[in-house]
C-alpha positions in Angstrom: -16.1 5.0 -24.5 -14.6 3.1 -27.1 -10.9 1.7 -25.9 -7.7 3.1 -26.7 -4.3 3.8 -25.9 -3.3 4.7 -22.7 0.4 5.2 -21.0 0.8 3.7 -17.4 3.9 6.0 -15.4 5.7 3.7 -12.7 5.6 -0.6 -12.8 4.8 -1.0 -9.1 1.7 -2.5 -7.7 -0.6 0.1 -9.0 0.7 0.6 -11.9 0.7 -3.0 -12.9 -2.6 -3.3 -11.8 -3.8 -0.2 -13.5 -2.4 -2.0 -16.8 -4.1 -5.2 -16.0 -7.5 -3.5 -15.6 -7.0 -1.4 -18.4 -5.9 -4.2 -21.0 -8.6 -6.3 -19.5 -11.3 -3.9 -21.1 -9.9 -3.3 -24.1 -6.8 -0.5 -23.8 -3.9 -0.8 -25.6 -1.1 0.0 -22.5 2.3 1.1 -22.7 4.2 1.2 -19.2 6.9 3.6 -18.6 9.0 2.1 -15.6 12.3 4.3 -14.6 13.9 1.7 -13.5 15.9 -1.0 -15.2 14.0 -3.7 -14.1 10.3 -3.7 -13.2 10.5 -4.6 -9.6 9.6 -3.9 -6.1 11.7 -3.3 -3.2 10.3 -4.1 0.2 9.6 -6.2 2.8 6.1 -7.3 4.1 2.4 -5.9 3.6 -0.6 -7.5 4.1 -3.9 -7.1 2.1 -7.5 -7.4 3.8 -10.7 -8.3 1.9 -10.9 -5.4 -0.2 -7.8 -6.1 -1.6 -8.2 -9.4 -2.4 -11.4 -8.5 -3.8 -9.9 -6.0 -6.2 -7.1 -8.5 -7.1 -10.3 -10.8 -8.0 -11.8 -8.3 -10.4 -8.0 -8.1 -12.2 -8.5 -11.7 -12.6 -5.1 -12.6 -10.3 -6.9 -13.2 -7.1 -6.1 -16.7 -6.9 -2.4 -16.4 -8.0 -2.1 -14.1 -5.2 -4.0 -16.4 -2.3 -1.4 -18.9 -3.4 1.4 -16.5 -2.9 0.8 -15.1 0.9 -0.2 -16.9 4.1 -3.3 -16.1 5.6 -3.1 -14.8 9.7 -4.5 -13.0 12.3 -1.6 -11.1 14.2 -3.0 -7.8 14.0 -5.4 -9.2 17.1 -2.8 -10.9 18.9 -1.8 -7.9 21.1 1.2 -7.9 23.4 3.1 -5.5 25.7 6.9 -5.1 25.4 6.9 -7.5 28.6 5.2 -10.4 26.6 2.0 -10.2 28.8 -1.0 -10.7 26.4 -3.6 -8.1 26.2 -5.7 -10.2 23.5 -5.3 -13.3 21.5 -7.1 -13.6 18.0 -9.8 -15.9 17.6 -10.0 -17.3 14.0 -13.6 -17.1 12.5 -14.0 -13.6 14.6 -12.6 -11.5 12.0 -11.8 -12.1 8.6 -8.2 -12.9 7.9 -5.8 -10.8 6.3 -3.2 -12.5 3.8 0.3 -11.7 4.3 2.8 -11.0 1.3 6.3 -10.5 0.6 6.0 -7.3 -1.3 8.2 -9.0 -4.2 5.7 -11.7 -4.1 2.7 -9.8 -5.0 4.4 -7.9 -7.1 5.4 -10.5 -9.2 1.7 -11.9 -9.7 0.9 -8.6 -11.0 4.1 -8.6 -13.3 3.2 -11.5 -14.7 0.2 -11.0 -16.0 1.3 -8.0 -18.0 3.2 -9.1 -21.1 7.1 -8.0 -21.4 6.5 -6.4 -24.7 4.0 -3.9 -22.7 6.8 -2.4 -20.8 9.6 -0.2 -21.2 12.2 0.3 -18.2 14.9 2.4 -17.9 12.3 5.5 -18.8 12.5 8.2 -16.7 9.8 10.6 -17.4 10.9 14.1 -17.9 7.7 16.2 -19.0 4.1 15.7 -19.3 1.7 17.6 -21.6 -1.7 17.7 -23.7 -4.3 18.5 -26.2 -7.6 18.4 -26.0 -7.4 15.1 -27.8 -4.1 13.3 -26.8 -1.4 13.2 -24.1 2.1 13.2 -24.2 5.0 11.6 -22.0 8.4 12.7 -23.0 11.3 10.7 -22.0 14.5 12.3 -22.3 14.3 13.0 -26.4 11.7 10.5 -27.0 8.0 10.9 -27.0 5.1 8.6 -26.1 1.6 9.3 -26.8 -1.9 8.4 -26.0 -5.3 9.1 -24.8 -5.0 9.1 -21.0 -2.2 8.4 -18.8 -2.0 7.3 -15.6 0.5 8.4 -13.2 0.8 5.5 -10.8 4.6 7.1 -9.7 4.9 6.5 -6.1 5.0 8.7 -3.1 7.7 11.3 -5.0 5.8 11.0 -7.9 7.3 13.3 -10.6 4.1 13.2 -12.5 2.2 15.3 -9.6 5.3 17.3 -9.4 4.8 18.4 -12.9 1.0 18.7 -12.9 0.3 20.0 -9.3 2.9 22.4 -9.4 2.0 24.2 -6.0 1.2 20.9 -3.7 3.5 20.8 -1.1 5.8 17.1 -1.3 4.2 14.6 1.4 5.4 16.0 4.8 7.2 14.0 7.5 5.2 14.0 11.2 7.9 12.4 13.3 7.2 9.0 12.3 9.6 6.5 11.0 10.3 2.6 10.6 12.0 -0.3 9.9 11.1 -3.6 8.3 12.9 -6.8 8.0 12.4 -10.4 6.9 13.4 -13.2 9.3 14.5 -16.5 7.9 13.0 -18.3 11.1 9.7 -20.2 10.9 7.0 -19.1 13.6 4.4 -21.3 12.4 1.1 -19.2 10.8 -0.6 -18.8 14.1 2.4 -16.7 15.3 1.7 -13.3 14.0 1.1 -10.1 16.5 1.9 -6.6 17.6 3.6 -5.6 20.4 2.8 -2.0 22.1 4.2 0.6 24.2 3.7 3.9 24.9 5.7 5.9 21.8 6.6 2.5 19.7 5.2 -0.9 18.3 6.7 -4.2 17.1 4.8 -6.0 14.0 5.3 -9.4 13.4 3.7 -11.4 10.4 4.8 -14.9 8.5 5.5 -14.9 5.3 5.3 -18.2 2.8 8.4 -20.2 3.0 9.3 -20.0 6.2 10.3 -16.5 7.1 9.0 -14.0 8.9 8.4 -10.0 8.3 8.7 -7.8 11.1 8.0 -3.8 11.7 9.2 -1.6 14.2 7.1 1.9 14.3 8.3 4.6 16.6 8.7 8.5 16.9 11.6 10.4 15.2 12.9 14.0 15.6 13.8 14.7 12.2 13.7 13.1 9.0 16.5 11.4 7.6 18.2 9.9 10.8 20.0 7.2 10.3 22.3 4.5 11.8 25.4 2.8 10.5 23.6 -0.5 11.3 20.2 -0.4 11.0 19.7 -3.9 12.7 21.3 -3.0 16.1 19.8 0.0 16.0 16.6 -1.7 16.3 18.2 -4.2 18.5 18.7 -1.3 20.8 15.1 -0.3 20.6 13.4 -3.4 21.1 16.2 -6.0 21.6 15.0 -6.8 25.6 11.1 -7.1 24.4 9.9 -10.7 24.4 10.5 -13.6 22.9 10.4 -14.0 19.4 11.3 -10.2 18.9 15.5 -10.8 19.7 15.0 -14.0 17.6 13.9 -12.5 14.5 16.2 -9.5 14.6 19.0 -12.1 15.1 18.0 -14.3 12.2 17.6 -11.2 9.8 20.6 -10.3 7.8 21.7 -7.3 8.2 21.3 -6.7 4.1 17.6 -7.3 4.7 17.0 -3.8 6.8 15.2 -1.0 5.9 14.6 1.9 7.4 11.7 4.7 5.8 10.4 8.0 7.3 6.7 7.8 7.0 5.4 11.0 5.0 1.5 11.7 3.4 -0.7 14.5 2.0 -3.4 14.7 5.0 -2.4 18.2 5.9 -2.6 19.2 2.4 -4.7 16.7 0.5 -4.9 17.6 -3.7 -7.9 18.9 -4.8 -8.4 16.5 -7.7 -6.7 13.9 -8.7 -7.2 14.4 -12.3 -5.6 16.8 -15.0 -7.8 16.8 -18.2 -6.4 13.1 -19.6 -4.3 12.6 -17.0 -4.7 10.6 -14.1 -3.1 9.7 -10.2 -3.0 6.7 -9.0 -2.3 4.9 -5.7 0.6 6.7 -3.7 1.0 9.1 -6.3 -2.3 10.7 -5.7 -2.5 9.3 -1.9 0.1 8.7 0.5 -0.7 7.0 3.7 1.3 5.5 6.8 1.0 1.8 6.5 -0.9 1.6 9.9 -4.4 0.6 8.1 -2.3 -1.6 5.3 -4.3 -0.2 2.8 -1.4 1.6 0.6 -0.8 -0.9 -1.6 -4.6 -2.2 -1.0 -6.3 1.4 -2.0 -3.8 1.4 -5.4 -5.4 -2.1 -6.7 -9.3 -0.1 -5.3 -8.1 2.6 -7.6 -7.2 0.1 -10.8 -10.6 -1.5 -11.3 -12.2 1.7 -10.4 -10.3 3.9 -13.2 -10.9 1.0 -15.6 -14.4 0.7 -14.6 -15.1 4.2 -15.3 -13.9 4.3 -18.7 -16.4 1.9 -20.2 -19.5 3.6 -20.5 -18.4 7.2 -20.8 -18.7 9.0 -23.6 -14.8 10.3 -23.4 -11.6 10.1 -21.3 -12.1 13.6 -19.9 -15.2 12.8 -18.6 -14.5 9.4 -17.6 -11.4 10.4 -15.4 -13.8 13.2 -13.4 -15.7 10.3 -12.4 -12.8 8.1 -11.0 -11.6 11.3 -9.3 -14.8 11.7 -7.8 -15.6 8.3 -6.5 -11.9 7.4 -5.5 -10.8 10.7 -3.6 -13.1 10.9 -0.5 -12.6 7.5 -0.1 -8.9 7.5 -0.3 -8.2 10.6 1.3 -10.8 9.9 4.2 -8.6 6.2 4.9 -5.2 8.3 4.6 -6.7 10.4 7.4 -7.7 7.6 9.4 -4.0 6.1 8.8 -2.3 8.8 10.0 -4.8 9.4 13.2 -3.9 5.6 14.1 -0.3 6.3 13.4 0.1 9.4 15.8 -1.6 7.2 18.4 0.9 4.7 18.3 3.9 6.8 18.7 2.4 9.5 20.6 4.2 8.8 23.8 1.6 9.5 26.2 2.2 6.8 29.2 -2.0 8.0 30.0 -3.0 7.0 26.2 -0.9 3.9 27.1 -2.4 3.0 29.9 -5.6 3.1 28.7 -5.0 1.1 26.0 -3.9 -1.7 28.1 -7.0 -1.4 30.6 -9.7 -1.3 27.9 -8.3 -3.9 25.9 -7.5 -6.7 28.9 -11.2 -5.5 30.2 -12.7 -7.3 27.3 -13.1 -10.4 25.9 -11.9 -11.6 22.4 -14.6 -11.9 20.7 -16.4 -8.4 21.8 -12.6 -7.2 20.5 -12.8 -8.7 17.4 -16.4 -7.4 16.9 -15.7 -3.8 17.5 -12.6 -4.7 15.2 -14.6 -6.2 12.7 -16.9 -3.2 12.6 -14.9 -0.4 12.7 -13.0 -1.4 9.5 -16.3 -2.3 7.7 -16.0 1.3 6.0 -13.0 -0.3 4.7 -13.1 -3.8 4.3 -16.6 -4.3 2.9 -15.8 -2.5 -0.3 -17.0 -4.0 -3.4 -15.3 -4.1 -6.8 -17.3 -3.0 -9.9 -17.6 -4.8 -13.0 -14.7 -4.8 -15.5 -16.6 -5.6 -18.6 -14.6 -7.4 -21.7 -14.6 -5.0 -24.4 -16.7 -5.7 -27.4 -17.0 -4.4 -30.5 -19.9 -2.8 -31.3 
């Protein structure tokens, strides 16, 4: 279809990539961003290849190499004692690339031009025609014809649309996260486990360090008056770096999140008529694959994608729904699954884990590794044509 106008809801990762794609074949984009200034809050993520990938197709990739640090920790595996029960072999398994959220964001930011976005705009109602949509903003009104609602994981969009879909439901898992001003080296990246928690460490560009500490919680909302000796008390007598990165984290720095998602009650589409979800908006996952932010920038190129040759929006959005919501919803399932393992508690599940994975040797690791996120990793980007006039 011939390009229009479209409105993008929310200025974090997805959205900004959505209005990359979009503008990149041809859309007009407005970006509606509640906040006053388009910016992420966060610590650390990491991207694998089909991320990376998608960043290529926005045309960013290479901005974004240059802004993380390429590692392997998620292989380096370590009980609470320090014992190794594997060490990563580089050239095994492709490397992830470590961010500071802020960092990635700020790629994305940039390549979206200042005029294009509007903070402070708190969405407040969402309607349509056959022909247009509409965003209202307190008084004021936007219009267009298609908007994505790339919201996050309270996302008033799917409020408003989805009326009856329960809010993504808390299953007794929560973390914190942290950046350490310490240098580790790149090499030093890992995960610590035991039987109902896990310690994630990852460097970061500049010489700091983002860690993650995973366990079971009893009810959502718990919190401590300081969030950094609580997690000292957790994990404060595990091995060496861990006390050394909680001491060289300000306390400032220390956030703590319940981990909710849609799996029990996954929507049934992900598109109303012109209007679009995007990335946690539509699905919600526990950070345990890192594909949250990863699966937002898959959803981007896709939704662009699907608009070229499509007769109408309508139409076009029915197709991104269908290619993007097995996919997404099937990875959110397989998020949570890994999840509940790791906090489970089960000393029998932990054992195990330690016996199978000291039993074999890194490279038959990394293989099985390797090919049991293929489903995920090996995803290719489509085409995002330049839009020409006909």
């Amino acid at each position: 279809m011939k390009p229009g106008s479209a409105i993008v809801i929310g200025a974090g990762i997805g959205g900004l990539a959505a209005a990359i794609a979009l503008r990149r074949t041809g859309w007009t984009v407005t970006v509606l961003e509640r906040n006053r200034v388009a910016g992420e809050i966060g610590a650390g993520m990491s991207q694998g290849p089909n991320a990376i990938r998608a960043l290529d197709a926005l045309g960013v990739g290479d901005r974004a190499r240059a802004a993380g640090t390429p590692f392997f920790g998620t292989a380096n595996l370590r009980e609470a004692s320090g014992r190794y029960l594997n060490r990563a072999e580089p050239g095994t398994v492709p490397p992830l690339i470590g961010f500071h959220r802020a960092d990635l964001h700020n790629v994305l930011l940039d390549a979206v031009p200042t005029e294009s976005i509007r903070t402070g705009a708190a969405v407040t109602a969402i309607d349509q025609t056959p022909g247009r949509a509409f965003v209202h903003v307190g008084d004021e009104t936007f219009e267009a014809d298609l908007v994505v609602a790339a919201d996050g994981v309270r996302s008033t969009a799917r409020r408003l649309l989805w009326p009856q879909t329960p809010e993504p439901a808390f299953w007794h898992y929560t973390v914190w996260r942290g950046i350490a001003d310490l240098d580790l080296g790149p090499a030093q990246g890992g995960m610590t486990l035991a039987k109902d928690r896990y310690f994630l460490t990852m460097p970061l560009p500049g010489g700091r360090v983002y860690w993650g500490l995973g366990t079971r919680a009893g009810t959502p909302g718990e919190r401590a008056d300081d969030e950094r000796s609580e997690v000292l008390r957790r994990v404060g007598d595990w091995h060496d770096p861990i006390p050394a990165l909680l001491d060289a984290t300000p306390t400032e720095r220390v956030l703590h999140h319940d981990i909710t998602d849609l799996v029990r009650t996954p929507l049934p589409t992900y598109v109303n008529g012109r209007i679009a979800l995007l990335g946690d908006a539509a699905h919600p996952m526990s950070p345990d694959l890192g594909q949250g932010a990863g699966q937002a920038l898959e959803d981007a190129v896709v939704l662009a994608a699907s608009l070229h040759d499509v007769s109408d929006a309508t139409a076009a959005l029915a197709r991104y729904d269908t290619v993007r919501r097995p996919r997404t919803q099937w990875i959110a399932k397989s998020a949570h699954q890994k999840g509940a393992g790791y906090i489970s508690g089960s000393a029998a599940r932990q054992r195990m884990l330690v016996w199978t994975t000291r039993m074999m040797r890194p490279a038959t690791l990394a293989t099985m590794t390797t090919k049991a996120l293929a489903r995920i990793w090996d995803w290719q980007p489509p085409d995002l044509p330049a839009y020409k006039e006909l």
